[in-house]
C-alpha positions as CSV (number, residue, x, y, z in Angstrom):
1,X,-37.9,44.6,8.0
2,X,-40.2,42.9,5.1
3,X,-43.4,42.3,6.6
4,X,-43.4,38.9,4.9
5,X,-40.5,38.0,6.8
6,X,-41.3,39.8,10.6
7,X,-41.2,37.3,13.0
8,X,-44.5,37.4,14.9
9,X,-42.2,38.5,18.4
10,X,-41.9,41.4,15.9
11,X,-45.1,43.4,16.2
12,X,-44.6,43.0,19.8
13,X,-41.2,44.9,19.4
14,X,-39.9,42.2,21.1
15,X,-36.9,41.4,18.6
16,X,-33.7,39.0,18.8
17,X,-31.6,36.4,17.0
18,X,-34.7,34.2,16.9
19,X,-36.4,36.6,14.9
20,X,-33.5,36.7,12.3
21,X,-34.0,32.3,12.3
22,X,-37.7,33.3,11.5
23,X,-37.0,35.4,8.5
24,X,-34.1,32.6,7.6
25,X,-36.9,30.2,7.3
26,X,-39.3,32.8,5.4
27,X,-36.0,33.1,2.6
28,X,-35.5,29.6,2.4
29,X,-39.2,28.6,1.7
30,X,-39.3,31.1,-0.7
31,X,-36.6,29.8,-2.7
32,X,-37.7,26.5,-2.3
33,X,-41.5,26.9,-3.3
34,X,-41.0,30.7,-4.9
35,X,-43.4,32.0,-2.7
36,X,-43.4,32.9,0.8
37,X,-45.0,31.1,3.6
38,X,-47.8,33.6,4.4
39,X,-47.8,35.3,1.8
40,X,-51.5,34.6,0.7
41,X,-52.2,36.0,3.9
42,X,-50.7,39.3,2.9
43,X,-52.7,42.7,3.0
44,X,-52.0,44.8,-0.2
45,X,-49.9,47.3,2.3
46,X,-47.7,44.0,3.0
47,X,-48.9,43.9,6.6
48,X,-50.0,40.4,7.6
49,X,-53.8,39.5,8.5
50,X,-54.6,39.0,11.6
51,X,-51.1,38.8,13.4
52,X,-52.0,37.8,16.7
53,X,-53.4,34.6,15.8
54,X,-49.8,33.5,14.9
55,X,-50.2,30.0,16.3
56,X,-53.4,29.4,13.7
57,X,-51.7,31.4,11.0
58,X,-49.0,29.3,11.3
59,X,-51.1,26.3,11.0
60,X,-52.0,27.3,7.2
61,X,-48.5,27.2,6.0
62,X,-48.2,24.8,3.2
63,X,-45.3,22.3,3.3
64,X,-45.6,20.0,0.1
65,X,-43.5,17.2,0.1
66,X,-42.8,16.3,-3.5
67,X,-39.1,15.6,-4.1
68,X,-38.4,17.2,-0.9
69,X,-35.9,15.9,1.3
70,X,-38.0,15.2,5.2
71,X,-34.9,16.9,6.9
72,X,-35.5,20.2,5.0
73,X,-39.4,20.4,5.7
74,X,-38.6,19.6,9.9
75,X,-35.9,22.3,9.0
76,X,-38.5,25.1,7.8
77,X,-41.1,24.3,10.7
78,X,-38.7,24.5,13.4
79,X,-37.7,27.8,11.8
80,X,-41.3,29.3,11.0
81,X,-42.0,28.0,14.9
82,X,-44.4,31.1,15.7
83,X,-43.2,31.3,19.4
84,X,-39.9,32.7,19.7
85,X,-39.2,30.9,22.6
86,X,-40.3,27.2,20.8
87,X,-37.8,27.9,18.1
88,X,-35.1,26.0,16.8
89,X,-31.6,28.0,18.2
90,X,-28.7,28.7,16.2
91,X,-26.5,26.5,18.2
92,X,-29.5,23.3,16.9
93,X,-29.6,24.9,13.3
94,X,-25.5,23.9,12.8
95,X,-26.1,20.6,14.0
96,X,-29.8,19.7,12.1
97,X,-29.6,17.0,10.2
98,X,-29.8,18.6,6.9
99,X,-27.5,20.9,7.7
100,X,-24.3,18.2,8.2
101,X,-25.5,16.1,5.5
């Protein structure tokens, strides 16, 4: 995978349909904000700083809220949710609310 979108379970070789919801939300922040959400925090190989501080790397994501719809910002962070387990399912990311409306 890109390293810009490897879930953080990931580089614990631990890898499942979560990690696929990760990388969704990693595509769709991109194309909302056309840049990704830790990409700042990017070596030049594309490996990411410090990846076992997920939880405070995750707390550095930018969300700004201009003309953004609150459904779609609750959307990303329950996709870019660093513990796998903590993550929004597939099953919840059908029925989200910006998802049916």
């Amino acid at each position: 995978g890109t390293p810009g979108y490897l879930a953080p379970e990931c580089y614990l070789f631990k890898i499942g349909y979560c990690s696929d919801l990760w990388s969704l939300g990693c595509l769709l922040y991109k194309l909302l904000f056309r840049t990704g959400p830790l990409d700042e925090y990017l070596c030049t190989n594309g490996q990411i700083i410090n990846y076992c501080d997920w939880e405070i790397l995750t707390l550095y994501i930018k969300y700004p809220r201009k003309y953004i719809h609150s459904s779609y910002i609750q959307l990303l962070k329950k996709l870019l949710e660093p513990y796998h387990k903590d993550r929004i399912t597939m099953d919840e990311l059908i029925k989200h609310p910006f998802i049916i409306e």
